[in-house]
Residue frames as a rotation matrix with the C-alpha (Angstrom) as fourth column:
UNK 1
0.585 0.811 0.000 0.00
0.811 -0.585 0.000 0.00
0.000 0.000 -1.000 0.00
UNK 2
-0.539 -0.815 0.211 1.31
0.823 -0.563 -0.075 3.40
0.180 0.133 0.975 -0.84
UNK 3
0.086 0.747 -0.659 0.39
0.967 -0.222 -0.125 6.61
-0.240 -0.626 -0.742 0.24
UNK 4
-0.509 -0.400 0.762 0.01
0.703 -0.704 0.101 10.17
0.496 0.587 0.640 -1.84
UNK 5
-0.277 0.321 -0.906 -0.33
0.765 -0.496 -0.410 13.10
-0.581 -0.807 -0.108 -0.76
UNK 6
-0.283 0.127 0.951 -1.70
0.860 -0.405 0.310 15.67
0.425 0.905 0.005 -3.36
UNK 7
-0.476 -0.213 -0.853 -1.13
0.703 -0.675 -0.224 18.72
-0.528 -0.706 0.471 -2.17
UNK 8
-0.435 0.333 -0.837 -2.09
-0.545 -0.837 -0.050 20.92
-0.717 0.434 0.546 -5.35
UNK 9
-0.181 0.626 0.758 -4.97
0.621 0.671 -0.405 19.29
-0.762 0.398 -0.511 -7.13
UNK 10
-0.485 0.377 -0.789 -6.41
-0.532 -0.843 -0.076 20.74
-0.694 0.382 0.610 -9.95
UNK 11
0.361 0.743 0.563 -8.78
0.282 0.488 -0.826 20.59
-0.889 0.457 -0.033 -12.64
UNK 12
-0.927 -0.337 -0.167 -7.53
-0.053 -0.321 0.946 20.92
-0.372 0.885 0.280 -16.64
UNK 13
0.559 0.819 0.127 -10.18
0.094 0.090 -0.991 21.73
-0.823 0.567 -0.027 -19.19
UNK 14
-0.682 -0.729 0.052 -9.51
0.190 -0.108 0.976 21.09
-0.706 0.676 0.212 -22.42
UNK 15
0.198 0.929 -0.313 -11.55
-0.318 -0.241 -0.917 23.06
-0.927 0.281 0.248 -25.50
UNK 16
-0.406 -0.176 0.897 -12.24
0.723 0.539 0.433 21.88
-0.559 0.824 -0.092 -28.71
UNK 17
-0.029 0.095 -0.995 -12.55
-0.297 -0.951 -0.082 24.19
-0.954 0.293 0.056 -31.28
UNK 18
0.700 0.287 0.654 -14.18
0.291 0.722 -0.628 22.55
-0.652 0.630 0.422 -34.43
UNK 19
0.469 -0.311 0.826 -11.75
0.847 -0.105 -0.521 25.14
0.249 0.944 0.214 -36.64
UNK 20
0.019 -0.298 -0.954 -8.79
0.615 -0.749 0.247 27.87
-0.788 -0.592 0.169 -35.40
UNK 21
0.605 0.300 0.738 -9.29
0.759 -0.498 -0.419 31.40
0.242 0.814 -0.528 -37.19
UNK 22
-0.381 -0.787 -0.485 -6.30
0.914 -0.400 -0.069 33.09
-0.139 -0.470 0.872 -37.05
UNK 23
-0.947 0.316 -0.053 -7.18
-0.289 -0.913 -0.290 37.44
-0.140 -0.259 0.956 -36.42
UNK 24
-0.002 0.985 -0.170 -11.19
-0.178 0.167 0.970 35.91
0.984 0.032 0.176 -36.09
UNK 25
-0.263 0.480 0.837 -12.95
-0.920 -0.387 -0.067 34.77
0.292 -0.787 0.543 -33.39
UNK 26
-0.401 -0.534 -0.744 -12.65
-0.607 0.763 -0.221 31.72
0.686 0.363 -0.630 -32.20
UNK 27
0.088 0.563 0.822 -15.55
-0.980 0.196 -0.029 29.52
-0.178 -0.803 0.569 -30.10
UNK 28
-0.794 -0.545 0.270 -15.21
-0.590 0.798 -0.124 26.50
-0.147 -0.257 -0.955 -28.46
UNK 29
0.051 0.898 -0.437 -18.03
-0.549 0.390 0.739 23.56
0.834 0.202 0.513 -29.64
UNK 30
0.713 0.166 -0.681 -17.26
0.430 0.663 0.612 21.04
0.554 -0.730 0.402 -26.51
UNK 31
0.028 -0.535 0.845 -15.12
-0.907 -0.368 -0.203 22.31
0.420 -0.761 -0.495 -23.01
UNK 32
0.398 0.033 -0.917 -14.15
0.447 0.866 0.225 18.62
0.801 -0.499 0.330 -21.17
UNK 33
0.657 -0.122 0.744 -13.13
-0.661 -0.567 0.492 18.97
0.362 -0.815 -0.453 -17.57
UNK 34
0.444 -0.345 -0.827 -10.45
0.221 0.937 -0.272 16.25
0.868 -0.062 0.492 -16.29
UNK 35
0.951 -0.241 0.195 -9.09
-0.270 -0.334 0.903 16.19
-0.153 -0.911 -0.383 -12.47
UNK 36
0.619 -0.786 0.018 -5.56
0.432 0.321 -0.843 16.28
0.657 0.529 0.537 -12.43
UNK 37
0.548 -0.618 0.563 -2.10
-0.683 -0.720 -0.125 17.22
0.483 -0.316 -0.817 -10.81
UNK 38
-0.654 -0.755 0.049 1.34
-0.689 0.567 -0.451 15.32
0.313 -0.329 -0.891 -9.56
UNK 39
-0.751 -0.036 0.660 -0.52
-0.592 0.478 -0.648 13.32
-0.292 -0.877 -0.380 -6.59
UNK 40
0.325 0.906 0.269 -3.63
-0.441 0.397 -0.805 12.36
-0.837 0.143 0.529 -8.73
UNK 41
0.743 -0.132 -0.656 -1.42
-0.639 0.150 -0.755 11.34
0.198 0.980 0.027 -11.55
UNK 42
-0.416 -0.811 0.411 0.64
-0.860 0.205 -0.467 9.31
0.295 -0.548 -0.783 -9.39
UNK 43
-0.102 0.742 0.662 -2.36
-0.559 0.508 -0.655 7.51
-0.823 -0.437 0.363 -7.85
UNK 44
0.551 0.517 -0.656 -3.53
-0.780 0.038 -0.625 6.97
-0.298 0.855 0.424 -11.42
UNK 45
0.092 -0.397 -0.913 -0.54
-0.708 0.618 -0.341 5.35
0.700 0.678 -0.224 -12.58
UNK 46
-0.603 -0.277 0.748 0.11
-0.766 0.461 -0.448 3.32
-0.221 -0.843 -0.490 -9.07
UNK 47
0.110 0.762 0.638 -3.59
-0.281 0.639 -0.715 1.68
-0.953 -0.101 0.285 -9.79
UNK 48
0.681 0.254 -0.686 -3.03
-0.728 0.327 -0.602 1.13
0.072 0.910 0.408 -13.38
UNK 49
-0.442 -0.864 -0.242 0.63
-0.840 0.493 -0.225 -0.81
0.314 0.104 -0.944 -12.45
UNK 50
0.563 0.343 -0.752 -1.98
0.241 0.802 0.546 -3.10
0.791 -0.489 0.369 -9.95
UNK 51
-0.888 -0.459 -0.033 -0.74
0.191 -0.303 -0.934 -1.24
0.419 -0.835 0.357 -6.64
UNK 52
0.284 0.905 -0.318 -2.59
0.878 -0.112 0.465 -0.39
0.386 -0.411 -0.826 -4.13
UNK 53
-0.738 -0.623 0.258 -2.78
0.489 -0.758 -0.431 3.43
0.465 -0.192 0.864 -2.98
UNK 54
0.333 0.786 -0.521 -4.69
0.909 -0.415 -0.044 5.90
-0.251 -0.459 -0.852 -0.86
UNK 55
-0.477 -0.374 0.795 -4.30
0.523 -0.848 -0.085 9.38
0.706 0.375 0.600 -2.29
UNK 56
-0.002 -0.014 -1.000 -4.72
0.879 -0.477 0.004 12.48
-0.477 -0.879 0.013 0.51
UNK 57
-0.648 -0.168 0.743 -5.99
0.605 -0.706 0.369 15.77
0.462 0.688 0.559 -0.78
UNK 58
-0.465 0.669 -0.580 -7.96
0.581 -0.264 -0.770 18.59
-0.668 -0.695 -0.266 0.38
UNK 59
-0.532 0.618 0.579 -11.30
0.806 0.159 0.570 19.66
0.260 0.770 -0.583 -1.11
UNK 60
-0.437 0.673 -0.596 -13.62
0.545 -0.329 -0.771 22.18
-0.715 -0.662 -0.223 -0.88
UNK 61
-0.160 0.643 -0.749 -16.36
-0.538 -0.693 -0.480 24.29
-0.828 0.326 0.457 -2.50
UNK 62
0.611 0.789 -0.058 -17.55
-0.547 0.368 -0.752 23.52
-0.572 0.491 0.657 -6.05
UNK 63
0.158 -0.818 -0.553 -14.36
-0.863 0.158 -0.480 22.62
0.480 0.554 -0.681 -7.53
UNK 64
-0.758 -0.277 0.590 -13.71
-0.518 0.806 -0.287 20.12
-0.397 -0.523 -0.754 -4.72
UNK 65
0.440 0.824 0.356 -17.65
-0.230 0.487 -0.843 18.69
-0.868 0.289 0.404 -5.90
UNK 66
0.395 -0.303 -0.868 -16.05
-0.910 0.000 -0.414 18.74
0.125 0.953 -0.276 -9.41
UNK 67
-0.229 -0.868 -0.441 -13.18
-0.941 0.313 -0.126 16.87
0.247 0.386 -0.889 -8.23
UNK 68
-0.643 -0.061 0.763 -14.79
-0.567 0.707 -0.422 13.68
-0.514 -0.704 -0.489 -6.53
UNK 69
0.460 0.835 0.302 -17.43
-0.302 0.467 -0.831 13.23
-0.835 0.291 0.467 -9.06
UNK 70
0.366 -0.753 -0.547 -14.06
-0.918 -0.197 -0.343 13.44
0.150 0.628 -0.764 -11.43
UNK 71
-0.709 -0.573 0.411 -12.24
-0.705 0.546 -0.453 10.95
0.035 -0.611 -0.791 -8.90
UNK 72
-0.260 0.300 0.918 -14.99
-0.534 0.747 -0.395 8.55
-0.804 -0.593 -0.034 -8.27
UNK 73
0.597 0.180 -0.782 -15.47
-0.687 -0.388 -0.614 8.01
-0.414 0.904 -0.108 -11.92
């Protein structure tokens, strides 16, 4: 068993932009959210090797809601 601490979580969005217009305006058709950062990308790869891990992070407000429904996922 291994144990992570994730101090700085975060969240990465990534937009999609069906077509980039270069001196235009440019709008995004889909926005994904994905939880990320060191300690949660650590975890990630720990459980994909077939470790076991507990990852340690603090949460809070809507972002933190973001991240667990991200994390439990």
């Amino acid at each position: 068993m291994i144990l992570v601490v994730c101090a700085n979580p975060a969240l990465d969005r990534l937009l999609v932009l069906p077509e980039l217009c270069l001196d235009g305006v440019n709008r995004t058709s889909q926005v994904e959210e994905t939880v990320a950062g060191k300690g949660i990308n650590v975890a990630r790869a720990l459980r994909t090797m077939g470790f076991k891990s507990y990852l340690y992070l603090l949460l809070g407000g809507d972002n933190g809601k973001k991240m667990v429904n991200g994390l439990t996922q």
